[in-house]
N, C-alpha and C positions, 0 to 999 in steps of 0.2 A: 434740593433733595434728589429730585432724577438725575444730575451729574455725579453726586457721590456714588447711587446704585450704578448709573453706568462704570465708574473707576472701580468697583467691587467687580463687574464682570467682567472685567479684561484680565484683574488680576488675578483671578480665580481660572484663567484659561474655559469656559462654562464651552465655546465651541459654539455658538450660536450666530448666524446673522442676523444683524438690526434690521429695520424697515426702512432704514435715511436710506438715500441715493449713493451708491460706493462705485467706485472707480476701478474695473473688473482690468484683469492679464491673465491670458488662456496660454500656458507652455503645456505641449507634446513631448514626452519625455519616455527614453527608452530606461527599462532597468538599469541602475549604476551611473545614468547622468546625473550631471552635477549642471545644478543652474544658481546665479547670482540674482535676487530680487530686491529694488530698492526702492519701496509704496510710494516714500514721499520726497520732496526736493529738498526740504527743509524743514525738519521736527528733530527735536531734540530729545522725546518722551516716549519711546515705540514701542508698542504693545503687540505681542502674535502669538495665536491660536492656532490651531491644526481642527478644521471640521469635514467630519465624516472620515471615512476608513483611514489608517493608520500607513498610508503606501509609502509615505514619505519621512522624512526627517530634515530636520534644519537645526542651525544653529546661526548666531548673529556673529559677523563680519565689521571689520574699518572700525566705528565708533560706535556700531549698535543700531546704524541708521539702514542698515542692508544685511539681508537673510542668505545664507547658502541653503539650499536646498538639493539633494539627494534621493531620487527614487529609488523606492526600496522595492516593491510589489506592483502585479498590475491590478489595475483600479480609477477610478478616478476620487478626490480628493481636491479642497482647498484650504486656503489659510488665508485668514482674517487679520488683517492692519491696523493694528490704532493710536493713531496718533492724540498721547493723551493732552498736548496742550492745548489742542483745539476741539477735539473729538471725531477728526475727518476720520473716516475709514477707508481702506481700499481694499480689493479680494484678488489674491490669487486662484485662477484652478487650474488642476494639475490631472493630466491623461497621461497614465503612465503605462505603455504596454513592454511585451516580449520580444525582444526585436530576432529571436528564434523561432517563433509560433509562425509557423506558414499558415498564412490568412487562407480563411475559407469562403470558398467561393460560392456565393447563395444562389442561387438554379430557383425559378419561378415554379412552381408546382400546376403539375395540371391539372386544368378544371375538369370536374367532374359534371356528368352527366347534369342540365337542369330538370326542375321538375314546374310543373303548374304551380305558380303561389296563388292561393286559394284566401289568403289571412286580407286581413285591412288595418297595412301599417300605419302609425300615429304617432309621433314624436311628441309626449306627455313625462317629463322628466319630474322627480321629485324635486318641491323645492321648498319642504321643510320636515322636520324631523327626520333626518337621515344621516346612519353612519356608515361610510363605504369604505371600503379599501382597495386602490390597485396598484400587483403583484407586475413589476417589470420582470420576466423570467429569465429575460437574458442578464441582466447586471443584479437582478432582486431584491433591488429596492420596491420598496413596498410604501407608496402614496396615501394617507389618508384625510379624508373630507368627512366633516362634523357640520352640523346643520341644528338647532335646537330654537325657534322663535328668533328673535335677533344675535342668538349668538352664534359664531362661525370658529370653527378650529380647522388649520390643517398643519399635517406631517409631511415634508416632502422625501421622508426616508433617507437621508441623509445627515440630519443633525440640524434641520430648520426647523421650531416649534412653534406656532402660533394660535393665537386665540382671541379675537374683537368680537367688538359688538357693535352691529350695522346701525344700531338707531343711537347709541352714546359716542359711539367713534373712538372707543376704551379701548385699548390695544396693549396687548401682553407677549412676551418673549417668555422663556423658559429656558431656564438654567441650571440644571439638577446639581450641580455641584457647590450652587453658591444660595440663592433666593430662591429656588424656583420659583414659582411665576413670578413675571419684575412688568413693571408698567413701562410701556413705552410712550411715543410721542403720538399724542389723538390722529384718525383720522389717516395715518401714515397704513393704509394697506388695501389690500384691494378685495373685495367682496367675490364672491362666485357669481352672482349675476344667476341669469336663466340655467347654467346649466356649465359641462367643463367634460375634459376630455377624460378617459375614453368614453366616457356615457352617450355625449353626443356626434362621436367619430361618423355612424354610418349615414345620422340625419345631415351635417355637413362635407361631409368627404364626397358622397355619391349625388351628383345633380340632378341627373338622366333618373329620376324613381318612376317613370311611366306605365312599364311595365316590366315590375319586379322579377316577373318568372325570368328574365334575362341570366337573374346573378341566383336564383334561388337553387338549391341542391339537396335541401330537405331540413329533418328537424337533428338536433343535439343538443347533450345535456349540457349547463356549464350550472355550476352551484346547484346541481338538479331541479334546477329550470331549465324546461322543455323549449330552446332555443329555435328560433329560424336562422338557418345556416345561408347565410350568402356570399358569394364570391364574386369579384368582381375584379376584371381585366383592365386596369387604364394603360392601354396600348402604346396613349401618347409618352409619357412617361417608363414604359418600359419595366412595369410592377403588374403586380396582384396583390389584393389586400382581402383578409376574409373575414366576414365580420359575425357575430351572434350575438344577435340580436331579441331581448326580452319582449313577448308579444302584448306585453299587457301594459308596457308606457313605451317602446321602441327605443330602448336605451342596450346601447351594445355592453356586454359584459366580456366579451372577449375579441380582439382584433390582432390580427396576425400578419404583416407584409412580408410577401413572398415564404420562403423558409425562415425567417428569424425569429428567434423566440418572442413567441406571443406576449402583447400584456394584458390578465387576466383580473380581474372582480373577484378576488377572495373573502371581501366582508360586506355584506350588501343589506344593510339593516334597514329598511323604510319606513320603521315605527318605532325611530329611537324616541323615545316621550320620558324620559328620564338623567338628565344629565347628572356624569357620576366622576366628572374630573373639571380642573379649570381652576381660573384664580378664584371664584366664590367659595372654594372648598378652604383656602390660605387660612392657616392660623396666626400665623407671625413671621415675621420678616426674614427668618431665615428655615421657613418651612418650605423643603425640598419635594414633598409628595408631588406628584403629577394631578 
């Protein structure tokens, strides 16, 4: 049965990656390149998807066993392989810039004045009921982590959808176009664990917490919470990173390195006590809802 639903998602183009092990190729590619892809050595049955933003185009080459691909926009974007005789998959991803665009050059910001940290930081991170989301402002994709008892969802904002459960090892992909929710293979995913980035950036990034007033520079809003602002110099490396941090579990909601756009904590729910999406919602096998 789950090989049939897998041959319903390739044909359906649904844009999702599986959880099995695939065999990744990274092309750098200016506007108007033209690149040849060819996943596997030997399949007769090729199946390919385009997931995430639309930058690119392809079409199939020789016998059907190799992709021309075409950068259209800048962006990053990949495409999913599948070889239906066996079910092997492979992924391309594709970084397509401007080769016009004069690169800018990011300048370290300077630190501002510190001040006495007075607070008693505590790295206490949620680790259940919680639905967060964060906002990459430079590329804007947008991450989200679900937390409900043993069940886990994440979005990696790009066209990855998932949803298990830590004590059944049930594992579900998401395919709007075809099944939504579709079951996949037990056990094949990886849990969140204590905690995940950026929540835990400033409790592991910065070693030296001895005495905070080093990096402190006062308070700021982020999701109006009243944030501790720190900034902090790693000299050896030759950055700055600045972090805001929540005083009331020590979970950064906002991090910044050097001038580049910040990634921010735009949904921060820590009393999700009601789950309102997932396969338990599924009425039937080709029920698309989320």
């Amino acid at each position: 049965m789950k090989r049939v639903l897998f041959s319903i998602m390739f044909l359906c183009f649904c844009g999702l990656v599986m959880a099995q092990e695939a065999n990744e190729t990274s092309f750098k590619m200016a506007i108007g390149d033209t690149v040849v892809w060819k996943p596997f050595e030997n399949c007769d049955n090729n199946g390919f998807n385009i997931n995430g933003p639309k930058i690119i185009s392809f079409k199939a080459v020789q016998y059907g066993d190799r992709i021309q691909v075409v950068a259209k926009n800048v962006g990053k974007s990949s495409i999913v392989a599948t070889c239906n005789d066996n079910n092997a998959e492979a992924i391309a991803k594709f970084t397509v810039f401007d080769p016009n665009e004069v690169p800018v050059v990011v300048e370290k910001p300077v630190k501002p004045a510190t001040q006495t940290f007075t607070g008693v930081y505590k790295f206490n991170p949620p680790t259940d009921n919680f639905f967060i989301t964060i906002n990459d402002m430079g590329s804007n994709v947008k991450e989200t982590y679900m937390k409900h008892g043993n069940d886990e969802a994440h979005n990696d904002g790009v066209g990855l959808d998932r949803f298990w459960n830590v004590k059944t090892g049930m594992n579900w992909y998401y395919c709007p176009e075809a099944q939504g929710w579709t079951d996949d293979v037990k056990w094949e995913f990886d849990a969140f664990g204590a905690s995940f980035p950026i929540l835990n950036s400033f409790e592991e990034e910065v070693v030296n917490k001895s005495n905070l007033s080093n990096y402190y520079v006062g308070m700021e809003k982020v999701l109006n919470i009243n944030c501790w602002h720190f900034f902090v110099d790693f000299e050896d490396e030759d950055m700055v990173i600045q972090y805001w941090v929540d005083p009331a579990n020590g979970c950064t909601l906002k991090r910044q390195m050097n001038a580049n756009p910040a990634k921010v904590v735009t949904v921060y729910d820590l009393k999700y006590t009601k789950l309102y999406f997932g396969p338990s919602f599924k009425k039937g096998l080709h029920d698309t809802r989320r």
